[in-house]
DSSP file (Angstrom, degrees, kcal/mol; ACC not computed):
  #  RESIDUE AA STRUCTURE BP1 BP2  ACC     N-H-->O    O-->H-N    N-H-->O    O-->H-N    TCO  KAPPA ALPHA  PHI   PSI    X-CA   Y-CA   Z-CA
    1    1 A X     >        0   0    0      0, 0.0     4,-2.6     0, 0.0     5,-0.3   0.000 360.0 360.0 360.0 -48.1    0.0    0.0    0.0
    2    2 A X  H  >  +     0   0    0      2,-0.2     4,-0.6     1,-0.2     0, 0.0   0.593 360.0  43.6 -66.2  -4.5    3.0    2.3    0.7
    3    3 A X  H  > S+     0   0    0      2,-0.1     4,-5.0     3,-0.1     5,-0.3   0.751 107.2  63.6 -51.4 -52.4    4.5    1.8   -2.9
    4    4 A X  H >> S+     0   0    0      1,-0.2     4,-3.9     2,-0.2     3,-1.0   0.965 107.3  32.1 -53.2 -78.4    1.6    2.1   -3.9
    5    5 A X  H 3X S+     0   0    0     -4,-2.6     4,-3.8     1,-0.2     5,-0.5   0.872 117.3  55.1 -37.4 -40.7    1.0    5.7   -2.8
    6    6 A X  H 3X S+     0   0    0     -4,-0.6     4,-3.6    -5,-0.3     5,-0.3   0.980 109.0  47.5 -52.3 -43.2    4.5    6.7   -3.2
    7    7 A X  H <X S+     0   0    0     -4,-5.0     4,-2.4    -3,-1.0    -2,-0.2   0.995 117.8  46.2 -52.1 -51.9    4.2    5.4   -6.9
    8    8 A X  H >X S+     0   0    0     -4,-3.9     4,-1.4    -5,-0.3     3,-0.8   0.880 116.7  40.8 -44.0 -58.3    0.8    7.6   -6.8
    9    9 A X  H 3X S+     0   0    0     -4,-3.8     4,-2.0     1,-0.2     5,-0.4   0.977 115.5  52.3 -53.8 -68.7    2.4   10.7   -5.2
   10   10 A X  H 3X S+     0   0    0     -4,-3.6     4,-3.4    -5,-0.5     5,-0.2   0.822 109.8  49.3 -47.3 -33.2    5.7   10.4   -7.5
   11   11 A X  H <X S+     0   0    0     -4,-2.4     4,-2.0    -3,-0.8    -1,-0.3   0.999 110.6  51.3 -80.9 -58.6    3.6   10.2  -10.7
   12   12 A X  H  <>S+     0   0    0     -4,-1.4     5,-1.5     1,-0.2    -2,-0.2   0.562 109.3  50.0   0.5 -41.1    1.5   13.4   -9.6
   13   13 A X  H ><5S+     0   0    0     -4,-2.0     3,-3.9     2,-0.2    -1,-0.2   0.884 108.3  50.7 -91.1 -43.6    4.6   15.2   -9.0
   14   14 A X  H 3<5S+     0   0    0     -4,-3.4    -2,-0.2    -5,-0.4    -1,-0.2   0.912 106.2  58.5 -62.6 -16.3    5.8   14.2  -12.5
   15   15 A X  T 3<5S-     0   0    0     -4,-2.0    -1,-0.3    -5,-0.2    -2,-0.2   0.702 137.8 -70.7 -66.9 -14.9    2.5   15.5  -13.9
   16   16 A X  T X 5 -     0   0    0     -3,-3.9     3,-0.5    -5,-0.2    -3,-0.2  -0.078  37.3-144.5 130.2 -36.5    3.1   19.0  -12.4
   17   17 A X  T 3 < -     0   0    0     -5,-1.5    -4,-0.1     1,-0.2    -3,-0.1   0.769  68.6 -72.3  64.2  -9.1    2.8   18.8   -9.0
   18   18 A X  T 3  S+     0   0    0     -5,-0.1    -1,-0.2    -3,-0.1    -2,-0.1   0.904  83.7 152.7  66.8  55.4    1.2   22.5   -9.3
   19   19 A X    <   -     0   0    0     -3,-0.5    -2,-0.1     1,-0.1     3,-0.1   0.894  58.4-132.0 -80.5 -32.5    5.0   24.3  -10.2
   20   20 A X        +     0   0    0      1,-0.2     5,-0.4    -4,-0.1    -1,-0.1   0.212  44.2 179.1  98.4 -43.2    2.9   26.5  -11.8
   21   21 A X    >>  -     0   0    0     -5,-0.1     4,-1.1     3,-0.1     3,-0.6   0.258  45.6-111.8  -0.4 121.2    5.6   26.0  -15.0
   22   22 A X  T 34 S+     0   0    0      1,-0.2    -1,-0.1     2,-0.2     8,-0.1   0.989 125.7  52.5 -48.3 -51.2    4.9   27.7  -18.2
   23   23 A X  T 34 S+     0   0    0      1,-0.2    -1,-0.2    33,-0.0    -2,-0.1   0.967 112.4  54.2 -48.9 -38.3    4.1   24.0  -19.9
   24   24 A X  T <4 S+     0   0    0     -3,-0.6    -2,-0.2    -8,-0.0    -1,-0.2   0.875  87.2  98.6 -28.8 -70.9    1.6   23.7  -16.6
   25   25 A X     <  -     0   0    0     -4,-1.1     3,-0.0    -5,-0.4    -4,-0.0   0.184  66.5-139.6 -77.4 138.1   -0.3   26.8  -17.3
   26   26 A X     >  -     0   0    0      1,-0.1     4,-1.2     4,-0.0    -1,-0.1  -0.148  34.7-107.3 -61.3 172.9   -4.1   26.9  -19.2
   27   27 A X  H  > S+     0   0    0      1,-0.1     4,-2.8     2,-0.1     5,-0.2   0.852 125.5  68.6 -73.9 -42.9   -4.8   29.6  -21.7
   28   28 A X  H  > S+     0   0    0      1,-0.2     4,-1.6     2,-0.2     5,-0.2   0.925 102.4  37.7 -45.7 -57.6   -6.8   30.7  -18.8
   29   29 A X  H >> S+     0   0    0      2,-0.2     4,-1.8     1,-0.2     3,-1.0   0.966 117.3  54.4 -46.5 -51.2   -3.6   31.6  -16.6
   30   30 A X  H >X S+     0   0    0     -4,-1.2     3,-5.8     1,-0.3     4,-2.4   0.930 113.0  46.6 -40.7 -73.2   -2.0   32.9  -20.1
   31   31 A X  H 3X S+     0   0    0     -4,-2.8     4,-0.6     1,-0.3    -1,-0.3   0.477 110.4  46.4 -11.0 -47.8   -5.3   35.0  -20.1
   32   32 A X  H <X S+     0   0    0     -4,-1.6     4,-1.2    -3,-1.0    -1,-0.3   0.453 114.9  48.3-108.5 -14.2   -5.2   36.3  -16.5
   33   33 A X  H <X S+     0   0    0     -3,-5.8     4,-3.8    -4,-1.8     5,-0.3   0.885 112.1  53.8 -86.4 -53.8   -1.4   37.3  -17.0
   34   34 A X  H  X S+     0   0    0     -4,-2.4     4,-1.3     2,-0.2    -2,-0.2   0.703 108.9  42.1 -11.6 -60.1   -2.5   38.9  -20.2
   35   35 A X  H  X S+     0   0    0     -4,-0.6     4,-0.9    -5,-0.3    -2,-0.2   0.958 116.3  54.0 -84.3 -67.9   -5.2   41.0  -18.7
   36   36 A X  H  < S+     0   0    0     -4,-1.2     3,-0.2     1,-0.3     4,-0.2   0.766 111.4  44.4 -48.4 -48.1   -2.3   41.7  -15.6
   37   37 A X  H >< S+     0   0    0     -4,-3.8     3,-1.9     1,-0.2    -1,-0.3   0.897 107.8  60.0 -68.2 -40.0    0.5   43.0  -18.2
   38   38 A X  H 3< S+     0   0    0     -4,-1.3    -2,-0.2    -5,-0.3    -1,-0.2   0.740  99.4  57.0 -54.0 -23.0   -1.9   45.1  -20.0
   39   39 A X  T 3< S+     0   0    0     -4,-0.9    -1,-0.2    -3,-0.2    -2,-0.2   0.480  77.6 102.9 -45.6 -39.5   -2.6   46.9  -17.1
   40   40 A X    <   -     0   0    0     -3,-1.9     6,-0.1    -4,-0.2     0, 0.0  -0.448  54.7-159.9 -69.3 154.4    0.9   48.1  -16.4
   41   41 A X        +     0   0    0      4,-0.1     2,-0.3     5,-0.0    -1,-0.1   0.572  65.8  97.9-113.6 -16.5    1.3   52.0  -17.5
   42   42 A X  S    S-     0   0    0      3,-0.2    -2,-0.0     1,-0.1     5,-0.0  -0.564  70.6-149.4 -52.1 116.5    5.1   51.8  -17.6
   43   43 A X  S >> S+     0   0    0     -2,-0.3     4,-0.7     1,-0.2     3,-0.6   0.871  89.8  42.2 -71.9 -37.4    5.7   51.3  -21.1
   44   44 A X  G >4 S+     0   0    0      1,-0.3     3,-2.0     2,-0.2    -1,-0.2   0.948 115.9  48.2 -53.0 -52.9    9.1   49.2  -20.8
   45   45 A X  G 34 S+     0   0    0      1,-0.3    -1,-0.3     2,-0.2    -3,-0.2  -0.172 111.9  57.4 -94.5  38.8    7.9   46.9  -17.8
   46   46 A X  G <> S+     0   0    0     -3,-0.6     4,-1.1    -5,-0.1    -1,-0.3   0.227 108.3  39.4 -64.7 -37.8    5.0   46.5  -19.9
   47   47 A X  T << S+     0   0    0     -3,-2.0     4,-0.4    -4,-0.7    -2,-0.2   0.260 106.8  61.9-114.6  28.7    6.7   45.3  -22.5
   48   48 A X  T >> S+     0   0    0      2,-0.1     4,-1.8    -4,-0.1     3,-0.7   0.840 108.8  51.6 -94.2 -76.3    9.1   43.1  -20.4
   49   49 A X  H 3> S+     0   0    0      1,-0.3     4,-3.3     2,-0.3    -2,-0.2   0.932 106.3  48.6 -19.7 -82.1    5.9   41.3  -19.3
   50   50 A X  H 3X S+     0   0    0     -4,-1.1     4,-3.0     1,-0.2    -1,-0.3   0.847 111.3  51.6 -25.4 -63.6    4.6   40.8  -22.6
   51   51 A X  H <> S+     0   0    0     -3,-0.7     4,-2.1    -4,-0.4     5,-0.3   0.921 114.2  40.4 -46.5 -66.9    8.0   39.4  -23.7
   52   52 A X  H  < S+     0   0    0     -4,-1.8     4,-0.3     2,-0.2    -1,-0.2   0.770 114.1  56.6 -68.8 -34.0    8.4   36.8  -20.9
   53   53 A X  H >< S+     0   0    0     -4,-3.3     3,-8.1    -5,-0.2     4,-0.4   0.961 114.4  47.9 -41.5 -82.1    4.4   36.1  -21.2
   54   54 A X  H 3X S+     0   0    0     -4,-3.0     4,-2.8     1,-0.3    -2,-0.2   0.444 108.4  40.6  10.1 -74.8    5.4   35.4  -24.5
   55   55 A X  H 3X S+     0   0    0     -4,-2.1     4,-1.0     2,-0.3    -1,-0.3   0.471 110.4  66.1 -84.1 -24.3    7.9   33.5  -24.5
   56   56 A X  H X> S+     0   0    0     -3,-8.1     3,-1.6    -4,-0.3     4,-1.0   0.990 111.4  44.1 -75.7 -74.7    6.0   31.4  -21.3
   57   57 A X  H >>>S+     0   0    0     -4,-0.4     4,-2.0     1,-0.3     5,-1.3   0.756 102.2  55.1 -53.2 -51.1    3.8   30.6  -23.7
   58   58 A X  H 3<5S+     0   0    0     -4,-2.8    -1,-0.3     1,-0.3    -2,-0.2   0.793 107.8  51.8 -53.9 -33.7    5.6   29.7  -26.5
   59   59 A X  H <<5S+     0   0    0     -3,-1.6    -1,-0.3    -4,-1.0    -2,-0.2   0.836 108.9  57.1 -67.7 -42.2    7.6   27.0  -24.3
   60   60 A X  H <<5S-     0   0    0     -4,-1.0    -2,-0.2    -3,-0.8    -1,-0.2   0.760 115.5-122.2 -37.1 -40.9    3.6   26.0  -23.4
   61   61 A X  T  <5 +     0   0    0     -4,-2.0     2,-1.7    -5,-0.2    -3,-0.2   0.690  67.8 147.4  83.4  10.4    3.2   25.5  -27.2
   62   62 A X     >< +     0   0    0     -5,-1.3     4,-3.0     1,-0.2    -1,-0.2  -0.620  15.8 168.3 -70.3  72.1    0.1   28.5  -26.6
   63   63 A X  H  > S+     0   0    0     -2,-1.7     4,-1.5     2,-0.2    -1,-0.2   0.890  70.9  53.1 -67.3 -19.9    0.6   30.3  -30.3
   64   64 A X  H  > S+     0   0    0      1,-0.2     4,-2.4     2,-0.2    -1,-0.1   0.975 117.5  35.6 -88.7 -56.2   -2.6   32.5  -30.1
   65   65 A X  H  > S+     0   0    0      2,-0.2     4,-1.5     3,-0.2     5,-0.5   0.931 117.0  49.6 -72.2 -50.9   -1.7   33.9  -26.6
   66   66 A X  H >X S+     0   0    0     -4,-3.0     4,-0.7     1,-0.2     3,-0.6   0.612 119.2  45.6 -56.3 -85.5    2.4   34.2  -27.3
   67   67 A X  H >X S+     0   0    0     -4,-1.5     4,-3.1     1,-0.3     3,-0.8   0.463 114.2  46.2 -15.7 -62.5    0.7   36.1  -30.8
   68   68 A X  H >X S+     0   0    0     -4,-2.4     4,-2.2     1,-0.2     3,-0.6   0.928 119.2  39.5 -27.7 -84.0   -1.6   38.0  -28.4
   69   69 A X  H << S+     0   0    0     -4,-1.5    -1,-0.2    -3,-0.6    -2,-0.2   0.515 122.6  42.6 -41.9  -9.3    1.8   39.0  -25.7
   70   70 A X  H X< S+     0   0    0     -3,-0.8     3,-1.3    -4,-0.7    -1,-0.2   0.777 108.7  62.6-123.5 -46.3    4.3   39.7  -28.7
   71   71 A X  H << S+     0   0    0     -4,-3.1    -2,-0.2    -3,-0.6    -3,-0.1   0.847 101.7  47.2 -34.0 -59.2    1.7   41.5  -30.4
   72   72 A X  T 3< S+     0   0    0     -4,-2.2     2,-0.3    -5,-0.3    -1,-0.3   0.516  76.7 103.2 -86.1   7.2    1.3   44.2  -27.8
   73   73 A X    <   -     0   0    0     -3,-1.3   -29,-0.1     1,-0.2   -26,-0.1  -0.742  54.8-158.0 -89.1 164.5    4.7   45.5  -27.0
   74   74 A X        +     0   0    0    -31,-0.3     2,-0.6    -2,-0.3    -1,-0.2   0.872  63.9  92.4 -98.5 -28.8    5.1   48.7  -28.7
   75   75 A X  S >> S-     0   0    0    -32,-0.2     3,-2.6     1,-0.2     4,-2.1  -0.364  70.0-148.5 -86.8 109.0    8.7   49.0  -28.8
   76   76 A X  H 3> S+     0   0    0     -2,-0.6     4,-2.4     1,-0.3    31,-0.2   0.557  84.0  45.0 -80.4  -0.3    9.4   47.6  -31.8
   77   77 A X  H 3> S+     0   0    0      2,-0.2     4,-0.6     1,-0.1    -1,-0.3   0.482 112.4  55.0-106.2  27.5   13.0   45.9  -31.4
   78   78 A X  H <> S+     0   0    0     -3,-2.6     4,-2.1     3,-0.1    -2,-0.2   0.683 107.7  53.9 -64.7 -35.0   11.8   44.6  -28.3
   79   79 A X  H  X S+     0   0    0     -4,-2.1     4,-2.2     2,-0.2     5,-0.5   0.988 106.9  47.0 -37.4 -77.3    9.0   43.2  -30.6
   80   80 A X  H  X S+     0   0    0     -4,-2.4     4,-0.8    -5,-0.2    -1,-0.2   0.865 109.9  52.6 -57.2 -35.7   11.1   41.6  -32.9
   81   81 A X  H >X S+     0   0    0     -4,-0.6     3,-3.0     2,-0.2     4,-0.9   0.999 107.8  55.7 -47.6 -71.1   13.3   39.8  -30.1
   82   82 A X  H 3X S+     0   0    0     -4,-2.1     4,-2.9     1,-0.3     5,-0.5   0.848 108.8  45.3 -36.6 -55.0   10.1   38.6  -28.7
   83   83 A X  H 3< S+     0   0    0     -4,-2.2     4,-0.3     2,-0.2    -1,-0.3   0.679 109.2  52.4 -69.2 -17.7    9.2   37.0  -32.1
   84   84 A X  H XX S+     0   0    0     -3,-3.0     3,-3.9    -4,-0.8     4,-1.6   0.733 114.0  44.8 -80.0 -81.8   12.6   35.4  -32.6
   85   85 A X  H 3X S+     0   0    0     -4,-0.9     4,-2.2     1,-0.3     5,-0.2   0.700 120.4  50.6 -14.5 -52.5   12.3   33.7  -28.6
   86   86 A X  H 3X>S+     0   0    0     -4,-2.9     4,-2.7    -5,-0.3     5,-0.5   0.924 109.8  38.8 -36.6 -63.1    9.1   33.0  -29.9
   87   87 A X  H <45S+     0   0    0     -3,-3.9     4,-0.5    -5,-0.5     5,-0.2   0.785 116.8  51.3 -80.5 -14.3    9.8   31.6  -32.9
   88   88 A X  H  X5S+     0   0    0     -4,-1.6     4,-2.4     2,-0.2     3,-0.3   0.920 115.4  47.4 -65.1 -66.6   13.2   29.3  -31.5
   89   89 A X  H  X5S+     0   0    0     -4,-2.2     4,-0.9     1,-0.3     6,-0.2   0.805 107.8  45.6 -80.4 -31.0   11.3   28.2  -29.1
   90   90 A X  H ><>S+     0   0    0     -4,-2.7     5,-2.6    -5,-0.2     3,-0.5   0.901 112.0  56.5 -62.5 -48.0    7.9   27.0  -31.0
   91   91 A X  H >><S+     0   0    0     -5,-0.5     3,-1.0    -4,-0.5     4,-0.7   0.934 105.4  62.4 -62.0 -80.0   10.3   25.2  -33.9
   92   92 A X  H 3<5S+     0   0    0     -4,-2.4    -1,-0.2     1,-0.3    -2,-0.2   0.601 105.2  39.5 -46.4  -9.9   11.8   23.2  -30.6
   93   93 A X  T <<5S-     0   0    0     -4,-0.9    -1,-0.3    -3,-0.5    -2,-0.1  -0.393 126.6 -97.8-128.9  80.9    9.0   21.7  -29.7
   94   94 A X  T <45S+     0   0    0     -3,-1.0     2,-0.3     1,-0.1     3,-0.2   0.309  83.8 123.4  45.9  25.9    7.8   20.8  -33.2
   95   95 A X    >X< +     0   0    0     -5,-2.6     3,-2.7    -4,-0.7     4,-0.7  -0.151  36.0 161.0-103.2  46.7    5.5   23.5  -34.0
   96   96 A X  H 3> S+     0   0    0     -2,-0.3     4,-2.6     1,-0.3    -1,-0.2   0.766  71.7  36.9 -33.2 -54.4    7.6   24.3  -37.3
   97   97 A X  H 34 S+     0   0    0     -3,-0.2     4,-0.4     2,-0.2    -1,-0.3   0.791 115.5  57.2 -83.6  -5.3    5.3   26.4  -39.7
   98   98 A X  H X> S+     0   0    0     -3,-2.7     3,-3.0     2,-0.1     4,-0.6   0.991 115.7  44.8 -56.4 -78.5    3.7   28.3  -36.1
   99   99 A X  H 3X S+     0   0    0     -4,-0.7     4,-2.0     1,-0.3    -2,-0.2   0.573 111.4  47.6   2.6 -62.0    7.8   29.1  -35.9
  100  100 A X  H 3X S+     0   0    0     -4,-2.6     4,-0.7     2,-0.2    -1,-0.3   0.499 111.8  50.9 -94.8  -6.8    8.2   30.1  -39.3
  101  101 A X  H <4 S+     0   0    0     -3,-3.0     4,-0.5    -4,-0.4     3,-0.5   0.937 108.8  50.1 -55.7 -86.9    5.1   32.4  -39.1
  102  102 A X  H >< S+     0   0    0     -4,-0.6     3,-1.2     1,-0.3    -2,-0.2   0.735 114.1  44.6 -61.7 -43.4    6.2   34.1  -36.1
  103  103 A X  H >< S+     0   0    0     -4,-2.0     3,-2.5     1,-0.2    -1,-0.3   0.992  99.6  71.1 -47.7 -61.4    9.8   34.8  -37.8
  104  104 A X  T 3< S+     0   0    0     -4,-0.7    -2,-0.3    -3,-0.5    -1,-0.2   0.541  96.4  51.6  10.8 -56.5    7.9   35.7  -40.5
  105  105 A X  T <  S+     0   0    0     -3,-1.2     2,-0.9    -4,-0.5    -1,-0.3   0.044  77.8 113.7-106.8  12.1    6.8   39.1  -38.4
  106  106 A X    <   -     0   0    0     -3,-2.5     6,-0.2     1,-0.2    -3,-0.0  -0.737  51.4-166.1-115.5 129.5    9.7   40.1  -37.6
  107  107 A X        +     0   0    0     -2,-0.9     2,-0.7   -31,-0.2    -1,-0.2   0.539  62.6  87.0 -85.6  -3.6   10.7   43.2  -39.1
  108  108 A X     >  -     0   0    0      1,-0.2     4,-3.6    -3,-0.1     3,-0.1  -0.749  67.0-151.8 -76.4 109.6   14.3   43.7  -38.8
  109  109 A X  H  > S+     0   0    0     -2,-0.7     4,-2.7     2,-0.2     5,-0.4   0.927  89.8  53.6 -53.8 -46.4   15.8   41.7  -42.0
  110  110 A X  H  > S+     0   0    0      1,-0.3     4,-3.4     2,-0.2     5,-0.2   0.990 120.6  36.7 -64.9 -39.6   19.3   40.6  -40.7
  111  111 A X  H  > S+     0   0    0      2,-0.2     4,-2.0     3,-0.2    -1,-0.3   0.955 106.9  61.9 -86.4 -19.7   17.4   39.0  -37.8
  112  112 A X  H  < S+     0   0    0     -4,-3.6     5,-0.2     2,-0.2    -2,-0.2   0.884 113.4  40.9 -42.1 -51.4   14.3   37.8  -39.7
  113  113 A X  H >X S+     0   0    0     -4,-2.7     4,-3.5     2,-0.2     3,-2.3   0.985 112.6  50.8 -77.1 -41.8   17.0   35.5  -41.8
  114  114 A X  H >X S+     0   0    0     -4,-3.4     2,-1.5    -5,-0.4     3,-0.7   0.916 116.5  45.1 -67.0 -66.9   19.4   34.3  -38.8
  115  115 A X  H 3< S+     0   0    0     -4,-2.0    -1,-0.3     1,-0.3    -2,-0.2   0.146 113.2  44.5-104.4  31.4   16.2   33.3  -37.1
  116  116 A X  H <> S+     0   0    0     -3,-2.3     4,-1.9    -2,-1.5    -1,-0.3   0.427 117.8  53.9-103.1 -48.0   14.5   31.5  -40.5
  117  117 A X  H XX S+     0   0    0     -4,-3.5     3,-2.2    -3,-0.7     4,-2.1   0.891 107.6  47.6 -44.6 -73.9   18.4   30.0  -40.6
  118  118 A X  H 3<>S+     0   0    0     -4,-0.6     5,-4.5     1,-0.3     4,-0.5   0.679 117.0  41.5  -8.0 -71.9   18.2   28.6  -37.1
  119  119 A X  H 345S+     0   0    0      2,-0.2    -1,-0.3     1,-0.2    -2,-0.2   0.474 114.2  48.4 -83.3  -2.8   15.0   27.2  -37.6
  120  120 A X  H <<5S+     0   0    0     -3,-2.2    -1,-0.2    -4,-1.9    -2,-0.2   0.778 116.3  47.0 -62.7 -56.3   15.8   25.7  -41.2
  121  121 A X  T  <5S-     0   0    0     -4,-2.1    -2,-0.2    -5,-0.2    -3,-0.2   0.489 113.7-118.1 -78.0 -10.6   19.3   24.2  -39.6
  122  122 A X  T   5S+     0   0    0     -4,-0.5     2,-0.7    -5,-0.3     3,-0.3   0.916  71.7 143.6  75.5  26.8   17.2   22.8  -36.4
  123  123 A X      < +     0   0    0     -5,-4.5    -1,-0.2     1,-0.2    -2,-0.1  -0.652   9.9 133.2-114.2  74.5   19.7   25.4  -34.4
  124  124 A X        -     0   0    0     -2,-0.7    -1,-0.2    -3,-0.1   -35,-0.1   0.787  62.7-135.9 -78.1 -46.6   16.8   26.3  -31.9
  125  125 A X              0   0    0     -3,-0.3    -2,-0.1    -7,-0.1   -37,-0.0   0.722 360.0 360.0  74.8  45.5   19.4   25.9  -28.8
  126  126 A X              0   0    0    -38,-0.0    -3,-0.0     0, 0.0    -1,-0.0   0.309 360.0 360.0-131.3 360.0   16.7   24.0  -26.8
């Protein structure tokens, strides 16, 4: 019986365990973080927030929220970083043409191709 539960507990844990982890998180969390960064009136830590939503998400494999978060910062090469992170990090866990979209948007040329290359060469770094 105590195996048992251990097994139970130990499998639980491996399930999430409530870390709270970006892969963890609903769209609902995405949502509620969403709603929480939009809020901020500091235009930088607004768009710090965004990024790191982003980027939360992307690792989640959540494209319409990272779109949403990447979408709203204004500054636009903090924008385009966001969409490279984005777009690395969406190719590493197999969501290639999401990846190649999200590159896609990014308007700075030099970094639009290194981060087509990356994901072309399978050079995500995840």
């Amino acid at each position: 019986m105590r195996a048992f539960l251990l097994s139970a507990i130990g499998v639980t844990c491996l399930a999430g365990c409530g870390t709270g982890t970006p892969a963890n998180q609903s769209s609902e969390a995405f949502e509620n973080r969403l709603n929480a960064a939009k809020l901020i009136t500091e235009m930088s830590k607004r768009d710090d927030a965004l990024a790191k939503l982003a980027g939360d998400c992307s690792d989640a494999g959540d494209v319409e929220y990272a779109k949403k978060a990447v979408q709203l910062i204004t500054e636009m090469g903090a924008r385009d970083n966001a969409y490279r992170v984005c777009a690395l990090k969406l190719a590493a866990g197999g969501k290639r043409e999401d990846a190649v979209g999200f590159a896609r948007s990014i308007t700075q040329m030099q970094l639009k191709d290194q981060t087509l290359a990356d994901i072309a060469k399978d050079n995500t770094g995840q």
